[in-house]
C-alpha positions as CSV (number, residue, x, y, z in Angstrom):
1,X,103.7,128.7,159.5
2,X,100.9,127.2,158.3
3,X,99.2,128.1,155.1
4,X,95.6,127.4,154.0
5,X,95.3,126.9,150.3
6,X,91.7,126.7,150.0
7,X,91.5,130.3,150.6
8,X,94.4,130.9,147.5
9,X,92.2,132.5,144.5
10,X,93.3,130.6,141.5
11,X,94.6,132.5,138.5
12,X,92.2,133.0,136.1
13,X,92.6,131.0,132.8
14,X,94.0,132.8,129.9
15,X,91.4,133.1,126.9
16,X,90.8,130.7,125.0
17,X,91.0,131.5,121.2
18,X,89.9,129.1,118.2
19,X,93.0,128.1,116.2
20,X,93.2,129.4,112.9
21,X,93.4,127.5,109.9
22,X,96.3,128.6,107.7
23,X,95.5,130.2,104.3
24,X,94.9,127.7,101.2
25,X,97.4,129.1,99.4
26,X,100.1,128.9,102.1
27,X,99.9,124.8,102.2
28,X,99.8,124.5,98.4
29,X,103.2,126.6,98.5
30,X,104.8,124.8,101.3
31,X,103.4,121.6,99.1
32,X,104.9,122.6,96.0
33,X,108.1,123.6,97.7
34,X,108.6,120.7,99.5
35,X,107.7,118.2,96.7
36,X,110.6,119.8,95.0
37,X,113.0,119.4,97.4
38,X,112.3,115.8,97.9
39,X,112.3,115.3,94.0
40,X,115.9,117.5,94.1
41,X,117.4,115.6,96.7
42,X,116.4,111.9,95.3
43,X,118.0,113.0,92.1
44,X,121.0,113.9,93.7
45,X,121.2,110.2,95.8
46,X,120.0,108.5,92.3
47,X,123.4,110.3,90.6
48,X,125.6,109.7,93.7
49,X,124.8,106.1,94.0
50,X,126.2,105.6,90.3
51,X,123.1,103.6,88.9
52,X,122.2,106.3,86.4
53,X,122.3,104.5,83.0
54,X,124.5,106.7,80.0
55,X,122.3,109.0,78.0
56,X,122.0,108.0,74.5
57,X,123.1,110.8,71.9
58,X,120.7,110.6,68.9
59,X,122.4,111.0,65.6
60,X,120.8,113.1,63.3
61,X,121.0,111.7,59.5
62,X,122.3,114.2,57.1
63,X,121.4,113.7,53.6
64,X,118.0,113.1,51.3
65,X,115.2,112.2,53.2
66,X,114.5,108.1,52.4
67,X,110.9,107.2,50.8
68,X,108.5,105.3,53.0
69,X,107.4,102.7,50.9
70,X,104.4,100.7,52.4
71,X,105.0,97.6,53.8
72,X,104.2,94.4,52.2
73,X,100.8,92.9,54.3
74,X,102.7,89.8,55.2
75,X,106.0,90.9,56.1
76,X,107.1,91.6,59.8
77,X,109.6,94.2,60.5
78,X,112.1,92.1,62.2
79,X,113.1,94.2,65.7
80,X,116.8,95.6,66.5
81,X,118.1,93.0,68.8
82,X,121.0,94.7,71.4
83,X,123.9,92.7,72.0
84,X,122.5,89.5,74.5
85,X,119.3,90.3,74.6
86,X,117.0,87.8,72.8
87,X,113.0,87.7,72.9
88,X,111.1,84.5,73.0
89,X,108.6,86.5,72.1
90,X,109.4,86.8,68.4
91,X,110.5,83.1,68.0
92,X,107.8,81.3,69.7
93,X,104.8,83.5,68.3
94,X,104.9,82.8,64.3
95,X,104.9,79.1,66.3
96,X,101.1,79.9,67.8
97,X,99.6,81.2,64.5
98,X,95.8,79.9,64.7
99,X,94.4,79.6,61.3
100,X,90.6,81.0,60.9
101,X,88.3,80.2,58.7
102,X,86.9,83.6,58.1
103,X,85.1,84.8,55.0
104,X,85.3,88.8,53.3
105,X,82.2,90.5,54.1
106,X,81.4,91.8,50.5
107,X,80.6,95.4,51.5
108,X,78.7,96.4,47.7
109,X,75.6,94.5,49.3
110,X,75.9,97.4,52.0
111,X,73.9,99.5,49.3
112,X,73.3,102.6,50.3
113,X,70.1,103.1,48.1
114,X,68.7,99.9,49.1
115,X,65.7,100.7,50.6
116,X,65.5,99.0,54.4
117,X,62.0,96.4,54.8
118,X,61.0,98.2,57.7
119,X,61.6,102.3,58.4
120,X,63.8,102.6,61.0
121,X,64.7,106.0,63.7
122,X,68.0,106.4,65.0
123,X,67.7,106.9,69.4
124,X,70.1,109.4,70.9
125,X,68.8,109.7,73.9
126,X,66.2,108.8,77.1
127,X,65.2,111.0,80.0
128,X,62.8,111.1,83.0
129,X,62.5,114.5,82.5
130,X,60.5,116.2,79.3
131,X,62.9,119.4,79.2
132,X,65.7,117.5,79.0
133,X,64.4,115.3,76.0
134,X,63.3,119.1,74.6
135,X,66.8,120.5,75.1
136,X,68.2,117.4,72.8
137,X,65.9,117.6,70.5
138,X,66.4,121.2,69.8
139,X,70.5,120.6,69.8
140,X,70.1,117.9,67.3
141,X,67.8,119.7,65.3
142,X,69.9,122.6,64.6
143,X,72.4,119.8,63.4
144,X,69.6,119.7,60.8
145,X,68.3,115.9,62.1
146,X,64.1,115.5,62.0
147,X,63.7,115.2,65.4
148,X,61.2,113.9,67.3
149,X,60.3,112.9,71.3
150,X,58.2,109.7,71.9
151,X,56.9,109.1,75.2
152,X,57.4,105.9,76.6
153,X,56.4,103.8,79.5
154,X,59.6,101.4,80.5
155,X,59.2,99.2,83.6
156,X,57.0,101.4,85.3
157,X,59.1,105.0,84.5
158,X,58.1,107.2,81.9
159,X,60.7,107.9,79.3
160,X,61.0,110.6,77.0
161,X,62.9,109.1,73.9
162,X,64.7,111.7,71.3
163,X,64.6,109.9,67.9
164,X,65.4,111.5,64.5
165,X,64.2,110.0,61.5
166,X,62.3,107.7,59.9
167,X,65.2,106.4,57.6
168,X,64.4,104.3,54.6
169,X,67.7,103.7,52.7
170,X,71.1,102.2,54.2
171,X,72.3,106.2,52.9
172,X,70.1,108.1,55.2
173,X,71.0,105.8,57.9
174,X,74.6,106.5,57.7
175,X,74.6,110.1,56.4
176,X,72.7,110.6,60.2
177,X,74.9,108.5,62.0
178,X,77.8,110.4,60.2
179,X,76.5,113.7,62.1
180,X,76.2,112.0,65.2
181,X,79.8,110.7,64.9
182,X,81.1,114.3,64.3
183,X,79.4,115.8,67.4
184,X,79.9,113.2,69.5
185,X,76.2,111.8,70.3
186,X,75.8,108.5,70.6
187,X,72.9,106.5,68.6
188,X,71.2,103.2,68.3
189,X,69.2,102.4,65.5
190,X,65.5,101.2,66.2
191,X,63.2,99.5,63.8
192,X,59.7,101.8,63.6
193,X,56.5,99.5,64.6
């Protein structure tokens, strides 16, 4: 008997259905919960293989609490050596000591009523964009700063500077910079031309 498979109708092919993805939420689980079994399991080989050093059991003091007394500026605390262990470190370093010859800044010429030669603004800030420099200027100004933006032409790109100021004294200069410390603005002081 002799069959003719050209004339055999092929099945037709089951539908074909996009994969889903699987939730977010499920992988993060199956994350989590795996990455805690791994951790379990190579705490468990870690104990079993016997290299676990001994925990050390702090002893509380009982009794008044000791004074701290500042240290003396050219002492070092000598460290806690453990039986057989010895640092170079501590032997060979008083060895290296470089002398400098380095002399005091005397800070009482840092007057802070000395009036500065030439005015000078404190920058915090330079944008391409004027509402930007606007925005700035209205944040610093309600940190009580005299605020101004100066347009500037830098390479070709205009530059919208945000400058408070003029300062005249060494004071003003630090009582501003002191406020730009505390709200975390960056400055850089610029000599007015």
């Amino acid at each position: 008997m002799t069959q003719d498979f050209a004339k055999i109708r092929p099945e037709p092919l089951l539908e074909k259905k996009p994969v889903e993805n699987p939730p977010a939420w499920s992988l993060m689980i199956t994350g989590v919960v795996l990455g805690i079994t791994i951790g379990v399991f190579a705490c468990v080989l870690l104990y079993l293989s016997g290299n676990v050093p001994p925990i050390a059991q702090a002893t509380i003091a009982q009794g008044p609490v000791a004074s701290a007394e500042p240290l003396a500026a050219n002492t070092l605390a000598e460290p806690e050596e453990e039986a057989g262990l010895e640092l170079e470190f501590y032997r060979v370093l008083p060895e290296n000591e470089v002398i400098v010859d380095a002399t005091p800044v005397d800070i009482s010429s840092q007057d802070p009523d000395r009036v500065l030669e030439t005015p000078h603004m404190l920058q915090a800030g330079a944008f391409e964009r004027r509402e930007l420099a606007d925005t700035e200027k209205a944040r610093q100004e309600n940190l009580g700063l005299t605020v101004i933006v100066k347009e500037q032409t830098v390479g070709g790109r205009t530059l919208f500077l945000v400058q408070s100021g003029p300062y005249n004294t060494n004071g003003e200069i630090e009582a501003a910079k002191t406020v730009y410390r505390r709200n975390n603005i960056s400055s850089l002081p610029v000599a007015v031309r």
